[in-house]
C-alpha positions in Angstrom: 104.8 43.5 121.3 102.8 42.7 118.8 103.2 43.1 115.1 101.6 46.3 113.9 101.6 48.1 110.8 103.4 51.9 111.3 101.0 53.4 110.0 98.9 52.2 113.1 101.0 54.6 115.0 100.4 57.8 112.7 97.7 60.1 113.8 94.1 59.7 112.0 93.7 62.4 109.5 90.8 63.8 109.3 88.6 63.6 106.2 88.8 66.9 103.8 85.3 68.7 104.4 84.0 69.1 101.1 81.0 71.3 100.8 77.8 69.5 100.1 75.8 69.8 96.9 72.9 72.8 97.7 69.1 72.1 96.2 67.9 74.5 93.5 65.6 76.0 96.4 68.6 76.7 98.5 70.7 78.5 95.5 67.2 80.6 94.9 66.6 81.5 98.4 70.8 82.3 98.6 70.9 84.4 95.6 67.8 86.4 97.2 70.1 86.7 100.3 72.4 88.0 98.4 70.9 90.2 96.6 69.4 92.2 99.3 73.5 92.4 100.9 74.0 94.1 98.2 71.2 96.7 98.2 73.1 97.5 101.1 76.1 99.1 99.6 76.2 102.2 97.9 78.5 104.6 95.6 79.6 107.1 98.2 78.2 110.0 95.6 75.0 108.6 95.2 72.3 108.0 97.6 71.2 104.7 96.2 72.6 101.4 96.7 74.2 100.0 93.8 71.5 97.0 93.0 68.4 100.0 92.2 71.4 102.4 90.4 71.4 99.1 88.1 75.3 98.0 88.1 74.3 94.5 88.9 74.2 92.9 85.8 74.2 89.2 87.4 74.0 86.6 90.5 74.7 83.0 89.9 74.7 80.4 92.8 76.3 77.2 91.9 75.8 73.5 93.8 78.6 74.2 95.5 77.4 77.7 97.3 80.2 80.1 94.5 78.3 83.1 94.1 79.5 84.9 91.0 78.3 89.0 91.3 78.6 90.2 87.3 78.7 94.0 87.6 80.1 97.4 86.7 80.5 100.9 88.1 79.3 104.2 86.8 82.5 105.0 85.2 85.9 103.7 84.7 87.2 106.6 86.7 84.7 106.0 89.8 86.3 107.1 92.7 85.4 104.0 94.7 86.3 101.5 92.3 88.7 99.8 94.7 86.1 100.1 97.1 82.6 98.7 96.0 83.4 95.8 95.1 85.3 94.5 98.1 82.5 95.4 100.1 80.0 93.6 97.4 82.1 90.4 98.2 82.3 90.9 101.8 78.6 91.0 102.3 77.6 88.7 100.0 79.5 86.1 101.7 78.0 86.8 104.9 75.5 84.8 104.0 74.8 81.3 105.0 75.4 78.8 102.4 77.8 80.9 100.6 81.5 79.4 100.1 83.0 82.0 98.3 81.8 85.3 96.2 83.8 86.3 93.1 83.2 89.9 91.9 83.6 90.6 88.5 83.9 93.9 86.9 82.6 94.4 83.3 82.3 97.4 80.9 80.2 95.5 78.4 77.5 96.8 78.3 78.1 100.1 79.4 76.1 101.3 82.4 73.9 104.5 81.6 70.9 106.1 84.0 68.2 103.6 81.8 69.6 100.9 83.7 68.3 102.5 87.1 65.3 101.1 88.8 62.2 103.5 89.3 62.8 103.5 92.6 66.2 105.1 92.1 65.1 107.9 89.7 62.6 109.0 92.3 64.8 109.0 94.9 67.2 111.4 92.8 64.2 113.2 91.6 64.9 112.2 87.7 
């Protein structure tokens, strides 16, 4: 037999896949993405998705395809605070190039109907 190393018997591991560094064009075109999953989610009360109401506050892409989602809700006591933005982090990382969405949840500064797109107000006749 001849005289090999034991670590010539161990299986090959296989190399950690480590996302690839994304171009500035892909992080703009991914935040877009993003940013119209999320005009598909909406407050259960209000017949306007959450991006027009004006609760997003911010979407950041980094090289590595993290989206962070900066954003609040219409109150503290909103109903579907456990549910919005689970559903904000679901879609957002349907999208192709993104490794992970983090939702974060800020009061500061307080959402108030100013924030709403013109869009929204005419669709709830304000």
């Amino acid at each position: 037999m001849e005289n090999q190393q034991p670590s010539n018997f161990l299986p090959q591991s296989k190399p950690v896949d480590q996302p690839q560094q994304i171009s500035t064009l892909e992080k703009m075109i991914i935040k877009e993405q993003v940013t119209e999953q999320i005009r598909t989610v909406f407050d259960p009360e209000i017949p306007v998705n959450i991006f027009e109401l004006g609760l997003v506050y911010d979407v950041t892409v980094n090289d590595r395809g993290l989206v962070d989602i900066t954003m609040t809700l219409t109150s503290p006591a909103c109903p579907a605070a456990q549910i919005i933005p689970v559903e904000v982090k679901q879609k957002s990382e349907l999208v192709k190039g993104v490794t992970e969405a983090n939702v974060n949840i800020v009061w500061e500064p307080r959402w108030d109907m100013s924030m709403m797109t013109e869009e929204a107000r005419l669709t709830l006749g304000m």
